[in-house]
Biopython code that builds the backbone (N, CA, C, O; Angstrom):
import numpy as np
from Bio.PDB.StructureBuilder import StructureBuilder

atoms = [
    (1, "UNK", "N", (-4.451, -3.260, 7.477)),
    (1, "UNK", "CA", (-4.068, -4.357, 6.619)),
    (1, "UNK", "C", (-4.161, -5.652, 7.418)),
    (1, "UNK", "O", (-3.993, -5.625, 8.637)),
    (2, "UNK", "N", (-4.484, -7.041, 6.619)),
    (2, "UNK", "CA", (-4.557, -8.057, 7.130)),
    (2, "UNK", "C", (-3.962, -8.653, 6.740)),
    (2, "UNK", "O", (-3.852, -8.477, 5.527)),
    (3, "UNK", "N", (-2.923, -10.042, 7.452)),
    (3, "UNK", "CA", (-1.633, -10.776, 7.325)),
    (3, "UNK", "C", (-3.045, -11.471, 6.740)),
    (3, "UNK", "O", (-4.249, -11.268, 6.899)),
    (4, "UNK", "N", (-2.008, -12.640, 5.781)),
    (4, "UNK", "CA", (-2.370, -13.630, 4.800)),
    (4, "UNK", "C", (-1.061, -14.609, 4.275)),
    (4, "UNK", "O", (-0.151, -14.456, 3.460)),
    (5, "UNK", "N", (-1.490, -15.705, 5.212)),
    (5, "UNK", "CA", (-0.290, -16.400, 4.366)),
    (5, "UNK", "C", (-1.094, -17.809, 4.340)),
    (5, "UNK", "O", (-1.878, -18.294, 5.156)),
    (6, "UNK", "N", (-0.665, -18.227, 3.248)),
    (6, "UNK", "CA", (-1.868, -19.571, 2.877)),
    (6, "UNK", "C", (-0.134, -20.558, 1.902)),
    (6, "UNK", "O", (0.923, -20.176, 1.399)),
    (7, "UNK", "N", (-0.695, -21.621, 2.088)),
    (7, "UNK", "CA", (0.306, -22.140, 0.769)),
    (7, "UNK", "C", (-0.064, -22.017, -0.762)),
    (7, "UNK", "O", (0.051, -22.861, -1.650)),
    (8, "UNK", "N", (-0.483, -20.880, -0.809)),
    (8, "UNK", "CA", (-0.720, -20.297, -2.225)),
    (8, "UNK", "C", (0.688, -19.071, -2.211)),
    (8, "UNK", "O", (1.657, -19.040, -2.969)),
    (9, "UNK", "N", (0.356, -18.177, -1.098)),
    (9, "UNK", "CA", (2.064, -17.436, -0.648)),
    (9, "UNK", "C", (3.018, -18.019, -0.796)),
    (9, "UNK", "O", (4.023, -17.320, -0.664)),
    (10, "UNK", "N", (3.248, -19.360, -1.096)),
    (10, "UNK", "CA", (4.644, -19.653, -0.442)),
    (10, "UNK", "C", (5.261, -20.027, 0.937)),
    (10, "UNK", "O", (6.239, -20.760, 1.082)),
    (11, "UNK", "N", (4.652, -19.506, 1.792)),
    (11, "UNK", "CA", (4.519, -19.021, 2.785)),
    (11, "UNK", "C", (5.523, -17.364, 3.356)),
    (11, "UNK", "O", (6.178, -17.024, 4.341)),
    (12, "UNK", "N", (5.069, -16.705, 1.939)),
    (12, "UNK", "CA", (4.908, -15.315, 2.210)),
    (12, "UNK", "C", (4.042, -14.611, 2.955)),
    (12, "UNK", "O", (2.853, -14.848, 2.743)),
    (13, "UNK", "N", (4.298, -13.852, 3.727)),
    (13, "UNK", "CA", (3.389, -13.546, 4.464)),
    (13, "UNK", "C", (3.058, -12.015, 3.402)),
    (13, "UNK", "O", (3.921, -11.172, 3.156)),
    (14, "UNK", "N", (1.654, -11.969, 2.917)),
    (14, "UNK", "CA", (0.893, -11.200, 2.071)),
    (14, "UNK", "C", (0.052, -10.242, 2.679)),
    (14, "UNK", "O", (0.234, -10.325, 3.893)),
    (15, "UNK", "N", (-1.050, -9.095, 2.327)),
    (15, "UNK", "CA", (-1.379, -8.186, 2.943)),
    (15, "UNK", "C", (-2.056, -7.617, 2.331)),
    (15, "UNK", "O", (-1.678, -6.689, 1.616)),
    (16, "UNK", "N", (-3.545, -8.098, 2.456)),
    (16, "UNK", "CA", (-4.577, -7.364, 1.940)),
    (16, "UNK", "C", (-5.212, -6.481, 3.099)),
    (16, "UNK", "O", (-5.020, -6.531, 4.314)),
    (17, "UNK", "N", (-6.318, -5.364, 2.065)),
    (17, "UNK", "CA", (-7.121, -4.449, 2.914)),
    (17, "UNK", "C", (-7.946, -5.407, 4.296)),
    (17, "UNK", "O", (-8.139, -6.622, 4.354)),
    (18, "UNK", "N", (-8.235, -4.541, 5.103)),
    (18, "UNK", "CA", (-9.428, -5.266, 5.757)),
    (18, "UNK", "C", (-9.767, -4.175, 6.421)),
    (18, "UNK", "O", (-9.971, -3.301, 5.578)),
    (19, "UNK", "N", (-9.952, -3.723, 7.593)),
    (19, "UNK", "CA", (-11.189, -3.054, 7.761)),
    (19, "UNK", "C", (-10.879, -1.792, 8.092)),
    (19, "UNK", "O", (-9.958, -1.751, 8.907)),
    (20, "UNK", "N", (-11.389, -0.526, 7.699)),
    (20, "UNK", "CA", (-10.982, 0.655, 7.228)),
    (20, "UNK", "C", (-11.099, 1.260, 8.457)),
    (20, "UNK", "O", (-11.922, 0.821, 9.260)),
    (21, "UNK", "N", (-10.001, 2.742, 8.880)),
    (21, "UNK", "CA", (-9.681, 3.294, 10.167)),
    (21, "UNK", "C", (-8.995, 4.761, 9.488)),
    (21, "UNK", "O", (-8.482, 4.862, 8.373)),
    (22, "UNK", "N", (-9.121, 5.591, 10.282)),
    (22, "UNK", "CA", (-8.458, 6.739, 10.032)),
    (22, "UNK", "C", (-8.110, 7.633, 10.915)),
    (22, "UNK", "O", (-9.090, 7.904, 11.608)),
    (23, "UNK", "N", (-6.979, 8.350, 11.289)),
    (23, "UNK", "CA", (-7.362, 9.520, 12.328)),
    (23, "UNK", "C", (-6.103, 10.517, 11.939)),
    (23, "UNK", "O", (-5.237, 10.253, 11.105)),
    (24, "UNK", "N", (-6.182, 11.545, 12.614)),
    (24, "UNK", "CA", (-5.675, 12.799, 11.947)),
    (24, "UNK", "C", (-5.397, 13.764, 13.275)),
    (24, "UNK", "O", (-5.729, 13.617, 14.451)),
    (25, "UNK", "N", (-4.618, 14.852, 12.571)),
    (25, "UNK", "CA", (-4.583, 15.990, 14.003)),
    (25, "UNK", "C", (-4.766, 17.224, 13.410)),
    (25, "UNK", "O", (-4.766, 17.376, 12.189)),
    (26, "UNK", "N", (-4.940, 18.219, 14.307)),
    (26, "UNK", "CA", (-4.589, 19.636, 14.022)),
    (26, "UNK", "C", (-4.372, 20.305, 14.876)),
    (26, "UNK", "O", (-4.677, 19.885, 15.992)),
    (27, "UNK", "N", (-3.584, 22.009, 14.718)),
    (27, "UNK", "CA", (-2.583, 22.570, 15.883)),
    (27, "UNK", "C", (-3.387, 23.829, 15.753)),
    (27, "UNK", "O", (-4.448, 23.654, 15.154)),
    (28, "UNK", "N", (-3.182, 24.906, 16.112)),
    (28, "UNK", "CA", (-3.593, 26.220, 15.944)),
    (28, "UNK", "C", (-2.997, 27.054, 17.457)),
    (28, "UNK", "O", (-3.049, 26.549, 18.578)),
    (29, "UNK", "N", (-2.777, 27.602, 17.327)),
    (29, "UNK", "CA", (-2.247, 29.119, 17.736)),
    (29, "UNK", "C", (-3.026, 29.536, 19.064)),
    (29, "UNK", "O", (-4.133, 29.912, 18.677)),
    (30, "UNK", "N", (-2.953, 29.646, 20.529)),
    (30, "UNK", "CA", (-3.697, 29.381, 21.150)),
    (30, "UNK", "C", (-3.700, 31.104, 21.133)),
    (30, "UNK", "O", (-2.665, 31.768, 21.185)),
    (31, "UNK", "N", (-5.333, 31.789, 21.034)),
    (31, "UNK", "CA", (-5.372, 33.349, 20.747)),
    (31, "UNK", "C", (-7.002, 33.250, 21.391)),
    (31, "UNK", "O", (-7.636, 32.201, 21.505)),
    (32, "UNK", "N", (-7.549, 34.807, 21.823)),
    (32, "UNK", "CA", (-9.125, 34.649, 22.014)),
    (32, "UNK", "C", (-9.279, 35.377, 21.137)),
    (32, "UNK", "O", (-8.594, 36.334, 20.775)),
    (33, "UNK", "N", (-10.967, 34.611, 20.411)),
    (33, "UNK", "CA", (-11.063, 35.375, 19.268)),
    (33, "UNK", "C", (-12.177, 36.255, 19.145)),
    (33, "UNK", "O", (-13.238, 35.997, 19.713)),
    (34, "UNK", "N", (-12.012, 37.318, 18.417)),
    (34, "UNK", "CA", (-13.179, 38.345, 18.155)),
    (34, "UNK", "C", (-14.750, 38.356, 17.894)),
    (34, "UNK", "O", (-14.951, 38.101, 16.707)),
    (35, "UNK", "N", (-15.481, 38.485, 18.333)),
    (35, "UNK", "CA", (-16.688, 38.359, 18.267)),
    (35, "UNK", "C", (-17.175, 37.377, 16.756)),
    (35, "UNK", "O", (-17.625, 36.244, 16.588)),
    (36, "UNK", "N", (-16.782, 38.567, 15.818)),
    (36, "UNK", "CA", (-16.890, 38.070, 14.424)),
    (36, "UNK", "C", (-16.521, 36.574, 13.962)),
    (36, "UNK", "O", (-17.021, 35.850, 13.101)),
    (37, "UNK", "N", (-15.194, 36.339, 15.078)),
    (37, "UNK", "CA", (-14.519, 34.903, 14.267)),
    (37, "UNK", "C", (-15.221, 34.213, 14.492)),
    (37, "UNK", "O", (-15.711, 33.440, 13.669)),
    (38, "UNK", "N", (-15.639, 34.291, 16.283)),
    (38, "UNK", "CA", (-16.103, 32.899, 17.044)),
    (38, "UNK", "C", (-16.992, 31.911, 16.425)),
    (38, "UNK", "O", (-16.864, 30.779, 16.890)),
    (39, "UNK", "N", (-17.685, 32.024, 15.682)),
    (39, "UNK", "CA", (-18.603, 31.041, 14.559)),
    (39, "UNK", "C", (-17.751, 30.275, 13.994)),
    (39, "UNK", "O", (-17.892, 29.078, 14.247)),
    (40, "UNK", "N", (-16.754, 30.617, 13.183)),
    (40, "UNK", "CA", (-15.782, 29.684, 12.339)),
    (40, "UNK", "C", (-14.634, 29.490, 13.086)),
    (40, "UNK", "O", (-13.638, 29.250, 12.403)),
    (41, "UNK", "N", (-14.469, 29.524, 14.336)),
    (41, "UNK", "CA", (-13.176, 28.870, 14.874)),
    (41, "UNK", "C", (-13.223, 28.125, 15.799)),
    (41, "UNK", "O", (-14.362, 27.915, 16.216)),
    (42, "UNK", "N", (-12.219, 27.503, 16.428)),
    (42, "UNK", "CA", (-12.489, 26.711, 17.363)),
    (42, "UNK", "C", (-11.191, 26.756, 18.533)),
    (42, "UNK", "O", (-10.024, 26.696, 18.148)),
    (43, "UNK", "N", (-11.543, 26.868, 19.978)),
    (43, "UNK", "CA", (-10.617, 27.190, 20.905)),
    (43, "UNK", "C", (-9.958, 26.020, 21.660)),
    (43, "UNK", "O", (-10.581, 24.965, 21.545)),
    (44, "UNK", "N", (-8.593, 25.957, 22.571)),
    (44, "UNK", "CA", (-8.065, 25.335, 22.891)),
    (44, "UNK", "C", (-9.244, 24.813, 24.032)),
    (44, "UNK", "O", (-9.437, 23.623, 24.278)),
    (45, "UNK", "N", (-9.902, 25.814, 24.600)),
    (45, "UNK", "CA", (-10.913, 25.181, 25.970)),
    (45, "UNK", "C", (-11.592, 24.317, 25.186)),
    (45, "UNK", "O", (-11.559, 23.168, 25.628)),
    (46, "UNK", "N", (-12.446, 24.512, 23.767)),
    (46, "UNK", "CA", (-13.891, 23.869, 23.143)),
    (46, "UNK", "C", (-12.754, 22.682, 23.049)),
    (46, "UNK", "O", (-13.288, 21.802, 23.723)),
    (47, "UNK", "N", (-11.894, 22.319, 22.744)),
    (47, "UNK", "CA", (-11.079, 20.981, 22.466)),
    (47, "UNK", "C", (-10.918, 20.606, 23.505)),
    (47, "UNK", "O", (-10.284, 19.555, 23.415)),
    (48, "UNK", "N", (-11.147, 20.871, 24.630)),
    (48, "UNK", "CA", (-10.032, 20.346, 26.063)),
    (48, "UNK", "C", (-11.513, 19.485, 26.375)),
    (48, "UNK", "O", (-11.768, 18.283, 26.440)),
    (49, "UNK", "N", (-12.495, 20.956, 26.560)),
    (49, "UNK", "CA", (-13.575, 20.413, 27.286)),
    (49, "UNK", "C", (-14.147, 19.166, 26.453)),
    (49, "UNK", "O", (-14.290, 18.076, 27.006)),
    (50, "UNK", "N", (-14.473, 19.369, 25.079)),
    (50, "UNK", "CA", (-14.774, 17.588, 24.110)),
    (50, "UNK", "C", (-13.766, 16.809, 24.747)),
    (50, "UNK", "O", (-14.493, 16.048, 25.386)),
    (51, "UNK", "N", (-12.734, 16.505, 24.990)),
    (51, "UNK", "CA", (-11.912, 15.469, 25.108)),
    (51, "UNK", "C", (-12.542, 15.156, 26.491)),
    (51, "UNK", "O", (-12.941, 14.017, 26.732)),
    (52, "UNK", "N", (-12.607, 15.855, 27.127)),
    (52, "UNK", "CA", (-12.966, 15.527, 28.542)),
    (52, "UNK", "C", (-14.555, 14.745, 28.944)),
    (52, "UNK", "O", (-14.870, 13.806, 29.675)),
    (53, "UNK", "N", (-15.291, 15.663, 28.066)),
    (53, "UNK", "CA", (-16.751, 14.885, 27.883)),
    (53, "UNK", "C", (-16.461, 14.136, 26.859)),
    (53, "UNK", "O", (-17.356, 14.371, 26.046)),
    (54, "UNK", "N", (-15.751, 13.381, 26.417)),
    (54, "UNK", "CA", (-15.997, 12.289, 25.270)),
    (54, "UNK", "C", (-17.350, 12.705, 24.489)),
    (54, "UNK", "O", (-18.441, 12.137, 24.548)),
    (55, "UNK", "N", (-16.954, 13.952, 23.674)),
    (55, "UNK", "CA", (-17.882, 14.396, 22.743)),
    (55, "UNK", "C", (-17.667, 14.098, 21.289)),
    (55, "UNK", "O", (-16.615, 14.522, 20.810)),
    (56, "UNK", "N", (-18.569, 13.373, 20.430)),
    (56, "UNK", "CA", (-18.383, 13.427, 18.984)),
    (56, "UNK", "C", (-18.190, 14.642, 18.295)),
    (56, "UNK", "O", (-19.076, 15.490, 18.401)),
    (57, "UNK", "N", (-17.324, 14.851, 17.697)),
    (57, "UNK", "CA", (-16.711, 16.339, 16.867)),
    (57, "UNK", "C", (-16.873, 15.724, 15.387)),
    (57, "UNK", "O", (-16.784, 14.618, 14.853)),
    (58, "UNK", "N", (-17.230, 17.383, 14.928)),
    (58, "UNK", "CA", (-17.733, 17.097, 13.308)),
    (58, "UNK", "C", (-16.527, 17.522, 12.660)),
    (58, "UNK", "O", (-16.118, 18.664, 12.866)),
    (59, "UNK", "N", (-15.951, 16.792, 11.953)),
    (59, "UNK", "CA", (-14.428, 16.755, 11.371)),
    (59, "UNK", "C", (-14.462, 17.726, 9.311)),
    (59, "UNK", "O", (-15.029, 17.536, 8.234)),
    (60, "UNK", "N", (-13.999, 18.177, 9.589)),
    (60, "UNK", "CA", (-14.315, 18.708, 8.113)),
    (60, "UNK", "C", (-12.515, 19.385, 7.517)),
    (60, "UNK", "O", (-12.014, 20.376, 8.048)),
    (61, "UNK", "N", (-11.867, 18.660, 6.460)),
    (61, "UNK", "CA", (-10.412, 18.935, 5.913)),
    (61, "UNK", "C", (-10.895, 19.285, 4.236)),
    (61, "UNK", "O", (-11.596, 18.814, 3.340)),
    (62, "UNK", "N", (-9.927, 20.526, 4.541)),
    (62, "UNK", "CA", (-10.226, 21.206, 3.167)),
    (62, "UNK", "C", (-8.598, 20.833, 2.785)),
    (62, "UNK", "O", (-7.611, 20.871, 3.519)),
    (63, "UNK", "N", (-8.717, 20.447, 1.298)),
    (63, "UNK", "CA", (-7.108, 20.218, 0.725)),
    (63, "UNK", "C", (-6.835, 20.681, -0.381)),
    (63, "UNK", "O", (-6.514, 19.747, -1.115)),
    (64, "UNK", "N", (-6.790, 21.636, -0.895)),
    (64, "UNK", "CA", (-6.129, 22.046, -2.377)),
    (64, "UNK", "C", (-6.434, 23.022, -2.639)),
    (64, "UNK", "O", (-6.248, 23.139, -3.851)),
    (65, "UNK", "N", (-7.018, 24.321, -2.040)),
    (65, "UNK", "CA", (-7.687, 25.478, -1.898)),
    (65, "UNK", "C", (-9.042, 25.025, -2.774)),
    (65, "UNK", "O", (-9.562, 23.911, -2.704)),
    (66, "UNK", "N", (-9.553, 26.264, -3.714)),
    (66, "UNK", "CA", (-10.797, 26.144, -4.589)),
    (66, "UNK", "C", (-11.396, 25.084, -4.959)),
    (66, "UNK", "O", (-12.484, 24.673, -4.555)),
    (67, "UNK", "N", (-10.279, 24.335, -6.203)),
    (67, "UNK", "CA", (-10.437, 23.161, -6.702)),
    (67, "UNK", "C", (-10.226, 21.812, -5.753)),
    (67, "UNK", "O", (-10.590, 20.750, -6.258)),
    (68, "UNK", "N", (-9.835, 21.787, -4.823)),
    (68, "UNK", "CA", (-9.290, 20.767, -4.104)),
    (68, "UNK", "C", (-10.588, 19.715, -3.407)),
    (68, "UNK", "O", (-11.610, 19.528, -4.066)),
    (69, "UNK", "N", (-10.460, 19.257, -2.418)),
    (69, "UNK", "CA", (-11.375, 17.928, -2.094)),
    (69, "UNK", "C", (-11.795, 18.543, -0.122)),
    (69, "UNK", "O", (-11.320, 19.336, 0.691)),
    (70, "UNK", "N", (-12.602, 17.845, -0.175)),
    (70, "UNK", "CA", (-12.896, 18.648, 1.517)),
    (70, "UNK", "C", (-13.140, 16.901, 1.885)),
    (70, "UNK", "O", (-13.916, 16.228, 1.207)),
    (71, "UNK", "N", (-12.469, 16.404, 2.879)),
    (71, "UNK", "CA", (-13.059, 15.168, 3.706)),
    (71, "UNK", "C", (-13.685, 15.666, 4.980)),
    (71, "UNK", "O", (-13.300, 16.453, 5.844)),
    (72, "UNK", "N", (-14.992, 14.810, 4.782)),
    (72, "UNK", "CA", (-15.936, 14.892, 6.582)),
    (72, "UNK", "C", (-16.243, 13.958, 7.239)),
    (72, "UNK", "O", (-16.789, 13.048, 6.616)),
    (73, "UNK", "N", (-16.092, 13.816, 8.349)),
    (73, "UNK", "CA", (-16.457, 12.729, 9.247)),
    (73, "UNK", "C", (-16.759, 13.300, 10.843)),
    (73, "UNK", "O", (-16.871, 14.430, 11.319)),
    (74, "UNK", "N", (-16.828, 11.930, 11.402)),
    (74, "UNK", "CA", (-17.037, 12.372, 12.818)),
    (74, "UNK", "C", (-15.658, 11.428, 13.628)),
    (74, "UNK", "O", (-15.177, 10.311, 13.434)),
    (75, "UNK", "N", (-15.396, 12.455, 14.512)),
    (75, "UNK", "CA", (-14.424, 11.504, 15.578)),
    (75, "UNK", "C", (-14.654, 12.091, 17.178)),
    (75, "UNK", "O", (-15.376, 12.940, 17.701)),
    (76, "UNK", "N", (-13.867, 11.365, 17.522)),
    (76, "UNK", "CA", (-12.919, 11.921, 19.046)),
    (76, "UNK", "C", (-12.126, 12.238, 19.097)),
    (76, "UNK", "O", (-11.310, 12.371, 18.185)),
    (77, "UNK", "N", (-12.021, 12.510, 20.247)),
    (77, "UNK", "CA", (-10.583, 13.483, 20.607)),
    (77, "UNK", "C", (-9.916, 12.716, 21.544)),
    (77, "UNK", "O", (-10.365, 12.651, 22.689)),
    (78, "UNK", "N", (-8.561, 11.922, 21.116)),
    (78, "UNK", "CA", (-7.683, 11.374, 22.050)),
    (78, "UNK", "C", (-6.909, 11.521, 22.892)),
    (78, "UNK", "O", (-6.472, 10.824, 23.807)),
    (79, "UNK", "N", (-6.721, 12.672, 22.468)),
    (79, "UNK", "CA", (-5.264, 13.826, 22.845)),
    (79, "UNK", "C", (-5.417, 15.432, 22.689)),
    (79, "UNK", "O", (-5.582, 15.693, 21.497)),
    (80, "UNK", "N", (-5.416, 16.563, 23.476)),
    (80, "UNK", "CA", (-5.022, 17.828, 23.665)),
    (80, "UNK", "C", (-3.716, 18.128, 24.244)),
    (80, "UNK", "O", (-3.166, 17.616, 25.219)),
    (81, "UNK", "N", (-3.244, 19.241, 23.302)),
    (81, "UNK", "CA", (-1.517, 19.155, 24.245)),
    (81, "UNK", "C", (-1.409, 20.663, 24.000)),
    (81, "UNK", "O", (-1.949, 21.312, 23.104)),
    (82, "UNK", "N", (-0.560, 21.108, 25.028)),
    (82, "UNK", "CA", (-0.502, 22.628, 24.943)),
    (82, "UNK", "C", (1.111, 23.050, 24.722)),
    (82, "UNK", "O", (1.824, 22.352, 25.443)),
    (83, "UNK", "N", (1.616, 23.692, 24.182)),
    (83, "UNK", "CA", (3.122, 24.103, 23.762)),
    (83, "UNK", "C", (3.510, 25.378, 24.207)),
    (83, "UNK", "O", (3.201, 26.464, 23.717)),
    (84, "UNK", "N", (4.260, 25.125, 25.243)),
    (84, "UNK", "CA", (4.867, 26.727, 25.119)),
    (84, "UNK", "C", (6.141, 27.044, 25.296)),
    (84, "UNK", "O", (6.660, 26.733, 26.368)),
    (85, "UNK", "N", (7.103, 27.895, 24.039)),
    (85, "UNK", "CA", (7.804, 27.736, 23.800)),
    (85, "UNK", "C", (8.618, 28.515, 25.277)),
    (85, "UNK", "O", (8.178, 28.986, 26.326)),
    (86, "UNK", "N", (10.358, 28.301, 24.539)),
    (86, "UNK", "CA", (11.256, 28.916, 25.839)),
    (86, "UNK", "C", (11.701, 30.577, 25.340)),
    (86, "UNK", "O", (12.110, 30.682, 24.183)),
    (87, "UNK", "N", (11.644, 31.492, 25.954)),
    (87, "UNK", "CA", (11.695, 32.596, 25.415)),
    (87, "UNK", "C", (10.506, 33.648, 24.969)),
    (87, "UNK", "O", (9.646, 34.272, 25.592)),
    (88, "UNK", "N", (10.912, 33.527, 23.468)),
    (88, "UNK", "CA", (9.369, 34.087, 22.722)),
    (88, "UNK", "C", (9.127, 32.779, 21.898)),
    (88, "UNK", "O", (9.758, 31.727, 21.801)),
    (89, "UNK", "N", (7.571, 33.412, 21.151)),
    (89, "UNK", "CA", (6.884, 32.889, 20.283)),
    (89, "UNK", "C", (5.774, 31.973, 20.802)),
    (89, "UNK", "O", (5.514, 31.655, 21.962)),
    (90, "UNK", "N", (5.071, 31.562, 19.434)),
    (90, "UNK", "CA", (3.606, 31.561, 19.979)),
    (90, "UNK", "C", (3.335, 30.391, 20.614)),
    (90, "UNK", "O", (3.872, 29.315, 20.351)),
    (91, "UNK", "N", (2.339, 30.624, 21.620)),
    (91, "UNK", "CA", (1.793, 29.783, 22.180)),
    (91, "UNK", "C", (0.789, 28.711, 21.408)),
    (91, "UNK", "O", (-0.311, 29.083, 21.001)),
    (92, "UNK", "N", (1.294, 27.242, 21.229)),
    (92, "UNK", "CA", (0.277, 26.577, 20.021)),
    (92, "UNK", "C", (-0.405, 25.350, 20.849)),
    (92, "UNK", "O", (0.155, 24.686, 21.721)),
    (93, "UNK", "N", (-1.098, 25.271, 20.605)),
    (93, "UNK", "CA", (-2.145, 23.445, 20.772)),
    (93, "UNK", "C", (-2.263, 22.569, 19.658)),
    (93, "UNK", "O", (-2.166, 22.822, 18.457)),
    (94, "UNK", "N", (-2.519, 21.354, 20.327)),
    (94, "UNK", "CA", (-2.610, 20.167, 19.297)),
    (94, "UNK", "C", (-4.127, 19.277, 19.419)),
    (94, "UNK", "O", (-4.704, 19.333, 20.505)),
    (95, "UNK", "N", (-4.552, 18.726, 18.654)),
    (95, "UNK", "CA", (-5.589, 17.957, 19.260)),
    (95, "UNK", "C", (-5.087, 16.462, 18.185)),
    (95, "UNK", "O", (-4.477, 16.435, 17.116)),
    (96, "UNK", "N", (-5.591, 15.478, 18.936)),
    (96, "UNK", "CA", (-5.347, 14.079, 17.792)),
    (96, "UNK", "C", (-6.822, 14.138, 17.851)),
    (96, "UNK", "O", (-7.461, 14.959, 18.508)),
    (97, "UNK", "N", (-7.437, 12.957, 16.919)),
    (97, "UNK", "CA", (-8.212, 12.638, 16.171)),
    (97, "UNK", "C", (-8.594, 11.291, 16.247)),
    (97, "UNK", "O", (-7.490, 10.892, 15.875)),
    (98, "UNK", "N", (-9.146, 10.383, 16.394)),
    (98, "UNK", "CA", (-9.413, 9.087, 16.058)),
    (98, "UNK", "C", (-10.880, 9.122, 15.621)),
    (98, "UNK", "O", (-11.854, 9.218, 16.369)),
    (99, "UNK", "N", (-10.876, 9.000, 13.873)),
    (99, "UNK", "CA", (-12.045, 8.515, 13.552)),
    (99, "UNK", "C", (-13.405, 7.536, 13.747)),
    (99, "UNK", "O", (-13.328, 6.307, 13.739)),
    (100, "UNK", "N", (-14.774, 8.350, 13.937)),
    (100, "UNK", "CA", (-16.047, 7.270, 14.422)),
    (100, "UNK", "C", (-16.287, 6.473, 13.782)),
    (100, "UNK", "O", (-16.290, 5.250, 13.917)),
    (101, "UNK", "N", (-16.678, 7.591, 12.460)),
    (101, "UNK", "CA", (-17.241, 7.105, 11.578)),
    (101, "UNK", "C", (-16.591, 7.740, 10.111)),
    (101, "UNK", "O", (-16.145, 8.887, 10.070)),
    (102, "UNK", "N", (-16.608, 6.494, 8.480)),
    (102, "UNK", "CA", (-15.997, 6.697, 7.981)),
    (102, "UNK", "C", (-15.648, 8.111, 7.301)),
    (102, "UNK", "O", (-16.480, 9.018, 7.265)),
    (103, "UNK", "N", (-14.391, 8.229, 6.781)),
    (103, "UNK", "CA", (-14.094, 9.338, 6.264)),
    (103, "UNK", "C", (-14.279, 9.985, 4.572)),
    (103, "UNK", "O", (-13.424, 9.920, 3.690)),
    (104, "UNK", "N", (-15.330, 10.457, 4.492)),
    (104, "UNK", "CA", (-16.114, 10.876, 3.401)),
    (104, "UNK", "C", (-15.400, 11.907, 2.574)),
    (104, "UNK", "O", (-14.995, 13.001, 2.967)),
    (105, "UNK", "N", (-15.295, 11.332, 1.223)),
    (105, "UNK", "CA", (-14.624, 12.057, 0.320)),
    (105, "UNK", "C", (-15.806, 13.131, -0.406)),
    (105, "UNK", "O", (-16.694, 12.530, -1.012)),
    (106, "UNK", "N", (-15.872, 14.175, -0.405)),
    (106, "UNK", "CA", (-16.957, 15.473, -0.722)),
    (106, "UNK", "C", (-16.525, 15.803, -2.488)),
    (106, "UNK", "O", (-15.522, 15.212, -2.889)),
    (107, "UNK", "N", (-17.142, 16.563, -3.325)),
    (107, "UNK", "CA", (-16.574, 17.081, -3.771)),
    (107, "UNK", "C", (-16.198, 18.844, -3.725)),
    (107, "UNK", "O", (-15.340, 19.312, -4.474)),
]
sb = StructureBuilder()
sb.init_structure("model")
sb.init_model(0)
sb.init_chain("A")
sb.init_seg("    ")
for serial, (resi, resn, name, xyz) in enumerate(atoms, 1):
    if name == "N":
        sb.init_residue(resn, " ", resi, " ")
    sb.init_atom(name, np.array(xyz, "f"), 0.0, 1.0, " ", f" {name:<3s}", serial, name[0])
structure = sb.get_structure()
């Protein structure tokens, strides 16, 4: 958003769009996966190592199951973080997101 205050405001300070940004995260379960998965998943190393090579990642969010909307884009990776709890339970990762390029609504 962009401040706007003119003596048309009042001198309210007002707030239109201006130039579009997005970024996002996701966590998953740190596990090695089975031959079969490895195509459709993605591991805490493949995230560590992109962040580290400042690699463009192909971003793809599915939202509403069947009927729902899928957004795609491309970003980076700002952030990898690793969790491990005290006791039991699972070991999880995080990655942040900062969008390249814009974020495309699919149907």
């Amino acid at each position: 958003m962009t401040d706007v205050v003119c003596s048309a405001t009042g001198g309210f300070k007002k707030q239109v769009p201006g130039m579009e940004s997005w970024d996002g995260s996701l966590s998953a379960i740190v596990r090695t996966f089975p031959t079969a998965e490895v195509a459709t998943n993605v591991t805490l190393r493949e995230m560590y190592t992109k962040l580290r090579e400042k690699t463009l990642v192909e971003v793809e969010y599915e939202l509403g199951g069947v009927d729902g909307y899928v957004f795609t884009s491309k970003a980076y990776l700002s952030n990898v973080d690793i969790s491990v709890p005290t006791g039991s339970g699972a070991v999880t990762w995080t990655a942040n997101l900062v969008g390249a390029e814009p974020l495309l609504l699919g149907a």
